[in-house]
C-alpha positions in Angstrom: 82.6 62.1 245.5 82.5 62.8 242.8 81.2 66.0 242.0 80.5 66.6 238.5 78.9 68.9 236.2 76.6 68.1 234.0 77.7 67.0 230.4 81.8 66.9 231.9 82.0 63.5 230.7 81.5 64.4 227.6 84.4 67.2 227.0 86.6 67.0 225.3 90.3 68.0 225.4 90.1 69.6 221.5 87.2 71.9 223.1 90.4 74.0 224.9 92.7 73.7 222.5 92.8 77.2 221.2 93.1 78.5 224.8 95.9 76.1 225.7 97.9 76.7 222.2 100.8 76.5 222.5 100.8 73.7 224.9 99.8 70.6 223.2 97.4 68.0 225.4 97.6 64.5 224.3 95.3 61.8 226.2 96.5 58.1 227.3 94.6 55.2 228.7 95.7 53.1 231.3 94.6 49.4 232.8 95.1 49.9 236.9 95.7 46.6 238.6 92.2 45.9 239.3 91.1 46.0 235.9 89.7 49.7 235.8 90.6 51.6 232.8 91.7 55.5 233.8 92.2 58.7 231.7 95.2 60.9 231.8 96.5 63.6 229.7 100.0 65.1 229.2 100.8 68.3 227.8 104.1 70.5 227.3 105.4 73.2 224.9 107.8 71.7 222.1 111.2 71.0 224.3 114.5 72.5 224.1 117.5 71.2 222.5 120.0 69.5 223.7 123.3 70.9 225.3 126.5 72.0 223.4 127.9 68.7 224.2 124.8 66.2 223.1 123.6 66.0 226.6 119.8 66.0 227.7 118.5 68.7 229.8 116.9 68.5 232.5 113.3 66.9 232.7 111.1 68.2 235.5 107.2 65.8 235.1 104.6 67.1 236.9 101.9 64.7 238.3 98.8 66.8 238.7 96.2 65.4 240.9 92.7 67.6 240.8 90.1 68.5 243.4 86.8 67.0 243.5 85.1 68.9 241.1 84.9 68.8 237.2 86.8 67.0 235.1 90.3 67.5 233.5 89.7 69.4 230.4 88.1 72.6 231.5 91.4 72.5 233.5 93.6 72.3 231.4 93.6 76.0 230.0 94.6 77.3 233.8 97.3 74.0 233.8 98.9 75.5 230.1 99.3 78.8 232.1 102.1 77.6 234.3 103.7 75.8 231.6 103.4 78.7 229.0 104.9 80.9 232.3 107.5 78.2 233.0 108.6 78.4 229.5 109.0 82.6 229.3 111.2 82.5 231.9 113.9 80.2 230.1 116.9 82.6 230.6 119.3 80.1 228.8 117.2 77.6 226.3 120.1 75.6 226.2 120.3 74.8 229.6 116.7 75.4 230.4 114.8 72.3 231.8 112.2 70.5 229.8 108.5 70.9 231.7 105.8 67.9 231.4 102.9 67.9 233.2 100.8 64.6 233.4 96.9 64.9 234.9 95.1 61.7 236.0 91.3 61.4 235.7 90.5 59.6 239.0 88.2 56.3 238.0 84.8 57.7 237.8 85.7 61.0 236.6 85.6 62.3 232.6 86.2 59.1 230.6 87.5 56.7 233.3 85.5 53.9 234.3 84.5 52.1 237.9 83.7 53.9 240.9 85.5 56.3 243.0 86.8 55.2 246.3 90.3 56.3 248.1 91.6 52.5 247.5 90.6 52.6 243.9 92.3 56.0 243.7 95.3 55.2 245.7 95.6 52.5 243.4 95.3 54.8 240.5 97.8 57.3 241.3 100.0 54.2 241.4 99.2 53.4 237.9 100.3 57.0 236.6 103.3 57.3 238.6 104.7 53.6 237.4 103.4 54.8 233.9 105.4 58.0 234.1 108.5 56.0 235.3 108.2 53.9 232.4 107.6 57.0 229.7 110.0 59.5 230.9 112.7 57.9 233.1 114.6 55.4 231.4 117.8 57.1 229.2 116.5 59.9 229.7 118.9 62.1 231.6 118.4 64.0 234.9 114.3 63.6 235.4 112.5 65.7 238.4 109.2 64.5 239.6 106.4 66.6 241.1 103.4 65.6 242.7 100.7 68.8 242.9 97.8 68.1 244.3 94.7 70.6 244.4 92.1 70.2 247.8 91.3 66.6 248.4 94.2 65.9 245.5 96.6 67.5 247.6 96.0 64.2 250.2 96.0 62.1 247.3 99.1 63.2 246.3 100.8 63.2 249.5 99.5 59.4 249.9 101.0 59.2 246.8 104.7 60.1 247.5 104.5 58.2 250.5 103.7 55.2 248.9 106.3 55.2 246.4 108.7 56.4 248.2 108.6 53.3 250.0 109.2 51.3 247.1 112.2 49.8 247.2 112.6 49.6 243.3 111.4 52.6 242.5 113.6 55.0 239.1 112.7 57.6 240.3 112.5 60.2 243.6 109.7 62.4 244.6 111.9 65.8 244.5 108.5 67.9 244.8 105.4 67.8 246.8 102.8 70.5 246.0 100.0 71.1 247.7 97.2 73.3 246.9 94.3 74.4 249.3 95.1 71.3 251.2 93.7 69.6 254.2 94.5 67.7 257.8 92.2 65.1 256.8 88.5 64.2 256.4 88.0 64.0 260.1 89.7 67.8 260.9 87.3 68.6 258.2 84.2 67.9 259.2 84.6 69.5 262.9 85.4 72.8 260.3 82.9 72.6 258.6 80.3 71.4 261.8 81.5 73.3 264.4 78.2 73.0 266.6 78.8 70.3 269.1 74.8 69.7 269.2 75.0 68.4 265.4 75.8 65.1 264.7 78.0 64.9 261.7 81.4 65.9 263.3 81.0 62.4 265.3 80.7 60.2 262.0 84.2 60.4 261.4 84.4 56.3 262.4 82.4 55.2 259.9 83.8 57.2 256.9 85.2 54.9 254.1 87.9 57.7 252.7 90.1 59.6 255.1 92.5 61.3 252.9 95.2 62.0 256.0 98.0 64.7 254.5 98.9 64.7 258.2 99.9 61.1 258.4 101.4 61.1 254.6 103.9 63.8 255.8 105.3 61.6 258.4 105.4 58.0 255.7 107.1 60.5 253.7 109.6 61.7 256.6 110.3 58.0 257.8 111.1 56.7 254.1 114.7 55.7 252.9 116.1 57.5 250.4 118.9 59.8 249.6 116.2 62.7 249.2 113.1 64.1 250.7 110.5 66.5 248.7 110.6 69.8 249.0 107.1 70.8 249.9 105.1 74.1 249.3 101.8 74.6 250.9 99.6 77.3 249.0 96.6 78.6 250.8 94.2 80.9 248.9 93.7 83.7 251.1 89.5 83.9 250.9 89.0 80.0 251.2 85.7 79.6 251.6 85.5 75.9 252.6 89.0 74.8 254.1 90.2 76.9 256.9 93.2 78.7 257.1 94.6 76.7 260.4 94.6 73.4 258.1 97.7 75.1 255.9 99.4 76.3 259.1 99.2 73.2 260.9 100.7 71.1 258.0 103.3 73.7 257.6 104.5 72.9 260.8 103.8 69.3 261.2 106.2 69.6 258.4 109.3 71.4 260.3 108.6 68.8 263.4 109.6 66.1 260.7 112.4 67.7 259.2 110.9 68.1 256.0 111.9 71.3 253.9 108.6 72.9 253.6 107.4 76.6 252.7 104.0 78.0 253.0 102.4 80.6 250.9 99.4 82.3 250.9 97.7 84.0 247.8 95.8 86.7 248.7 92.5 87.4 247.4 91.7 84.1 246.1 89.1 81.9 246.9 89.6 78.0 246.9 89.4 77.4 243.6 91.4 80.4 242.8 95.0 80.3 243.5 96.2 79.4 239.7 93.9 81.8 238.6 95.7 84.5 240.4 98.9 86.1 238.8 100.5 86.0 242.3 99.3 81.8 242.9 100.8 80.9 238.9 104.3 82.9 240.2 104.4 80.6 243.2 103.7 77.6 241.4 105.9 78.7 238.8 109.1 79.9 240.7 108.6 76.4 242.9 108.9 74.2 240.1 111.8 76.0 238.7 113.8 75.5 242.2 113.0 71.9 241.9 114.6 72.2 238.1 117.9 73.6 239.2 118.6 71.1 242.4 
């Protein structure tokens, strides 16, 4: 970790404009707590106007946490296609909610400097989410947030609801947890991808320095105080060629045994990568976010 391509740190976001148009992409810098400078980008389509009686819309953020590969801006063309989708289906712009989504460039990745490491990226999903509290919450309205999460993103971001759901001070609640291609955790991992009890890596687990536990986030995210918890959506892409299917199942239901609202969906045809890609995966996304925008 990471794994990136070569010349990716040197994209840029104007290279995809035309292909994101008309979803405008606009980078910010941010100082985590430990010095480390991280990249994000936030993008939406111009936003709707206010209610007949001078009254906001709603405001759904996204939080968009990737998968190990790549870097953000090849991403963001597939990213503008659930906005662009979101914004079709406005059946009444007056009332229609308002759509952001924010993508964080994990230290180490694109621009952002230090080293990747699950504390350094635990630390700097808590830098965007206090970030987008600070940009988007205060006066302004009724504001959703969703975490999405794509492979190992979709632990990071299950980390990172449980962790600010436990903040007693927090503006805002986690009203969506999305997670894409997901994982138990490292550990489960390895004994999919080793299966053979004769080779040795599936026994390493103790001395692995990230564990990225989705399993044990569910529960911090059941046990937390608050008037809500997330909706969650599992999507599994139905060819996954590197997590198996039984992770997505057993999260599903490690889900129901907490009481968490939680649906599972799988996209045929695609492959890991894949799901947003698929007409069927961007429908899923897209008619998930939009039930989050009408609670």
């Amino acid at each position: 970790m990471p794994s990136i391509a070569p010349y990716s740190r040197s994209e840029r976001i104007s290279d995809y404009e035309n292909r994101c148009k008309p979803v405008e992409w606009r980078e910010h810098r941010l100082r985590v707590s430990d010095g480390v400078e991280i990249a994000l980008v936030a993008g939406s389509i111009a936003a709707t106007p206010t209610t007949k009686d001078n009254t906001k819309a709603k405001h759904v953020v996204i939080v968009y946490f990737q998968g190990n590969a790549s870097s953000l801006p090849p991403r963001l063309p597939s990213l503008s296609e659930v906005l662009k989708l979101l914004h079709s289906r406005f059946s009444d712009i007056q009332r229609s909610p308002d759509y952001t989504l924010v993508a964080l460039s994990y230290r180490g990745f694109w621009s952002s400097t230090g080293r990747p490491s699950q504390k350094g990226i635990e630390r700097d999903a808590a830098a965007v989410l206090d970030w987008v509290s600070d940009e988007f919450a205060a006066g302004q309205g009724d504001v959703k947030l969703v975490l999405w999460g794509q492979s190992i993103g979709a632990g990071v971001a299950a980390i990172a609801a449980a962790h600010y759901q436990r903040q007693p001070s927090r503006i805002l609640e986690v009203d969506g947890l999305l997670l894409e291609t997901p994982f138990l955790n490292v550990r489960s991992m390895l004994v999919s991808l080793y299966p053979q009890r004769f080779l040795p890596y599936r026994y390493l687990w103790p001395f692995l320095r990230s564990h990225w536990n989705t399993e044990e986030a569910l529960y911090d995210i059941a046990s937390s105080e608050g008037p809500t918890k997330p909706k969650i959506l599992v999507l599994q892409a139905g060819r996954d060629e590197l997590v198996p299917s039984e992770h997505g199942l057993e999260l599903e239901a490690v889900a129901r045994t907490y009481g968490l609202d939680v649906r599972r969906v799988e996209v045929s045809g695609a492959l890991h990568t894949e799901i947003i890609a698929k007409a069927s995966g961007r429908r899923s996304v897209v008619t998930f976010l939009e039930g989050i925008g009408g609670r």
